[in-house]
C-alpha positions, 0 to 999 in steps of 0.5 A: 515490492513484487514488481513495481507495477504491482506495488504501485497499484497494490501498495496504493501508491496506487492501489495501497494499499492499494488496489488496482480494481479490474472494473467491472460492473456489480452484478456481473460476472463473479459477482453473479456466482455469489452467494450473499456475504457474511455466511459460513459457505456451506463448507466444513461443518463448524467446531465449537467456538471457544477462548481458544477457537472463536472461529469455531474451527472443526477439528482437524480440518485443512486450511487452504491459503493462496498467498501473492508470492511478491516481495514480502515471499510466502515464508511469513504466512509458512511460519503462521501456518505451524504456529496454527498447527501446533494448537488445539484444533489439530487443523492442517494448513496446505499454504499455496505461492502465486504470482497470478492471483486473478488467474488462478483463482477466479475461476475457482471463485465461479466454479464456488471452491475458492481458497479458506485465504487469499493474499488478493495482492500484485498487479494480477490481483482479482478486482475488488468490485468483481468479488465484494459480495463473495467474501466474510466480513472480518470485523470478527477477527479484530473482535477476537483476541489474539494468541496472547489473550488482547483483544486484536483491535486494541493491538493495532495501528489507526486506520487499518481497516479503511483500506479494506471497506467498501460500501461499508463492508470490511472485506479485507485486512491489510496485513503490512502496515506501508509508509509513504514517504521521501527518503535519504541516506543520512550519511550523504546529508551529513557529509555534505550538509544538506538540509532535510526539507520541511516543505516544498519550499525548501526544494529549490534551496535544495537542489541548487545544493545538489546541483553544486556537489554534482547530484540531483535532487530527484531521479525516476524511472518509467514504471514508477513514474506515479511515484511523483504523483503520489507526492505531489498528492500527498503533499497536497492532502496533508497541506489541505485536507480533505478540500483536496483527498475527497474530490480527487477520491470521487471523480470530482470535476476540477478536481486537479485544480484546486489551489494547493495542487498547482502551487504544488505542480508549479513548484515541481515543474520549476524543479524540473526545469531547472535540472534538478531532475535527473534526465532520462528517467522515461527510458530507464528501468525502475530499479536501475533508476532506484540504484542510481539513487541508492548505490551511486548516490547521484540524487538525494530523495526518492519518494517510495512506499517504505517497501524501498529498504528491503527492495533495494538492499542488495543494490545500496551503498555501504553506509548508506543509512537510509532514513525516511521523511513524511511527505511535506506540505507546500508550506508551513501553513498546513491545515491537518495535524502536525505528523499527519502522514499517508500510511496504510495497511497493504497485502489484503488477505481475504476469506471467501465466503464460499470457501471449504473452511472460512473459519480456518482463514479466519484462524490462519489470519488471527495467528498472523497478528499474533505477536510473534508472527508480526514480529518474526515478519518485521525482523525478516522483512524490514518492514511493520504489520498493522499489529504495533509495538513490535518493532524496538528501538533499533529497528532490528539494525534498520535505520529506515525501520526506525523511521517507519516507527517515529512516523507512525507513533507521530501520526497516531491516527492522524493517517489517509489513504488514497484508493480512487487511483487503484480501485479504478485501474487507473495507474497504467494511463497516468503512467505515460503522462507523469513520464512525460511531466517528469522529463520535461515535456508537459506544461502544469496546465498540460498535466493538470488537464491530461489528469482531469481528462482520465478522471472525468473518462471514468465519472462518466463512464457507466459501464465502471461501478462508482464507489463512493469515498469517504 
């Protein structure tokens, strides 16, 4: 990911994602430059709608993309950009870098010249509550059919438009389909017999294993301490459900104490209390943490969006062969389906709706579902778009790619999401409490309490705009 803090907020580990929300009230600031959504901005006067422009893209227009320049790049938008300017339309596409979104392109947003697309992706992404009466719905885009000649929303995984909709309203489409997982090299299990595990109870057996060969079972480091926590969360909502997913999702009261999350933290606690966590995490740099994993093999698993693989390739061992789980319920009594996984859309491209040329971003976007874009993007990037079927059976050489595409063909659409934690900007406060868990030194009463506390702070804050979750 870009940073890890952006990937956490943006990839909803915390954002997914992934959506590390500047909150602010609706109505205020941005919000009170905008125009009602859904319109064509008063910018490029529209060209005639066809087969081949269902957008209505004027002929030679320019198209201005601003794209998060992360760990994904700019290039996989460049390579759309000239498929674009080879078609009928002759339209220009002038593709932007930036690490600063919010900073760079909020005021456009109040001054009404806001790019045709932006990549709202990074930890300075512009908060979603801020801009949601701004932008076009894109229901349009997967109405259309793709450079091929399908309908887009035939070509898709399920759930890919959950992460963008607020309030009902499709805002922003995720380009980059994001696994969350636990993830091994399969060469280290095989060598020493290890077990991949199925559940949490199988965690302990496992670490007694570790421990024996001279490794850990787990490793962290202090900016992606939230790594464990959307584990152990995930775990819990794939084990229960809903029961668990929707008061976490709304700021529920108790929320932190149902059942499966403490029988969950009570496991993990005793994990970490019997050694099996790698010390020292709190003071460690993320991706030195990640290498200790990846190229020293000092611990088994790691818990990661499945970004891990392209993240770390430079710093991963020779014949590491890296392979990915689904995170696992707490035991074998689950009540979601069998391959129910946490999967979602992230990088989410917007269209402005006072933009110059909406129906170039719309365009640019159509063209990056197209079946060459996503597939020259997964070859690249190690990683799927939302658009299946392009990844083969080898993963392009990638063993954890392949993973990506068992688990996702497993899960079908039995997949969730997570958003309250990003879209309420919470990551930066739930950091220093999983640090402190993570090296020992909280109790599961102590977390559970410390976690309630920052949830019921934004219930009753009234200045923070609640959005309901479902």
């Amino acid at each position: 990911m870009e940073t890890k803090d952006a990937s956490i907020s943006r990839r909803s580990l915390l954002r997914g994602a992934a959506l590390a929300a500047v909150m602010v009230p609706l109505g205020v600031s941005l919000a009170s430059c905008a125009a009602p959504g859904g319109g064509s901005g008063g910018g490029t006067a529209g060209g005639t709608k066809s087969a081949d422009n269902p957008f209505g893209v004027a002929a030679n227009s320019k198209v201005d993309a601003v794209i998060f320049d992360g760990g994904y790049g700019v290039d996989y938008v460049e390579n759309a950009a000239k498929i674009m300017e080879k078609g009928k339309t002759g339209a220009t596409v002038k593709v932007s870098a930036s690490t600063k979104i919010a900073q760079e392109l909020q005021p456009r947003f109040v001054g009404g010249n806001p790019p045709d697309l932006i990549d709202n992706s990074g930890a300075n992404q512009i908060g979603w509550n801020t801009i949601l009466d701004q932008l076009e719905t894109l229901d349009d885009v997967l109405d259309a059919n793709n450079l091929e000649g399908t309908k887009i929303s035939d070509t898709l995984y399920g759930g890919v438009k959950d992460p963008g909709t607020f309030n009902g309203k499709f805002v922003a489409l995720n380009y980059v389909m994001t696994v969350y997982g636990i993830w091994y090299s399969d060469k280290v299990f095989k060598d020493n017999g290890f077990t991949v595990p199925k559940t949490w109870q199988d965690l302990k057996a496992l670490g007694e294993a570790a421990k024996a060969k001279n490794k850990y079972l787990f490793v962290w480091g202090k900016e992606a301490a939230t790594y464990y926590q959307t584990l152990v969360v995930d775990s819990a909502v794939i084990q229960s459900g809903d029961d668990v997913r929707l008061p976490l999702e709304n700021l529920k009261e108790g929320c932190w104490s149902h059942p499966t999350l403490q029988s969950i933290l009570t496991i993990f606690y005793d994990l970490i209390q019997a050694g099996y966590m790698k010390p020292g995490g709190a003071g460690t740099q993320f991706t030195q943490a990640q290498s200790q994993w990846s190229l020293d093999e000092a611990a088994l698993l790691y818990p990661s969006g499945s970004w891990i693989e392209n993240e770390m390739k430079k710093q991963t061992a020779d014949g590491f062969t890296m392979k990915g789980i689904g995170e696992i319920p707490l035991d074998d009594k689950q009540t979601t389906p069998a391959g129910t996984l946490r999967a979602e859309a992230g990088e989410p491209f917007i269209v402005p709706t006072k933009a110059k040329n909406p129906a170039g971003g719309k365009e640019l976007l159509r063209t990056m579902l197209s079946k060459d874009s996503a597939t020259a993007f997964a070859k690249s990037k190690l990683a799927p778009t939302i658009v299946k079927g392009i990844v083969p059976a080898d993963g392009f050489g990638s063993t954890a790619l392949v993973s990506q595409k068992e688990l996702l063909d497993k899960a079908g659409d039995n997949v969730f999401t997570i958003k309250a934690f990003g879209l309420y900007g919470m990551n930066s406060d739930q950091l220093p409490i999983w640090n402190s868990f993570l090296d020992g030194k909280m109790s599961v009463a102590d977390i559970t309490k410390a976690l309630q506390d920052l949830t019921d702070k934004i219930r009753n804050d009234s200045s923070i705009t609640k959005i309901e979750i479902k």
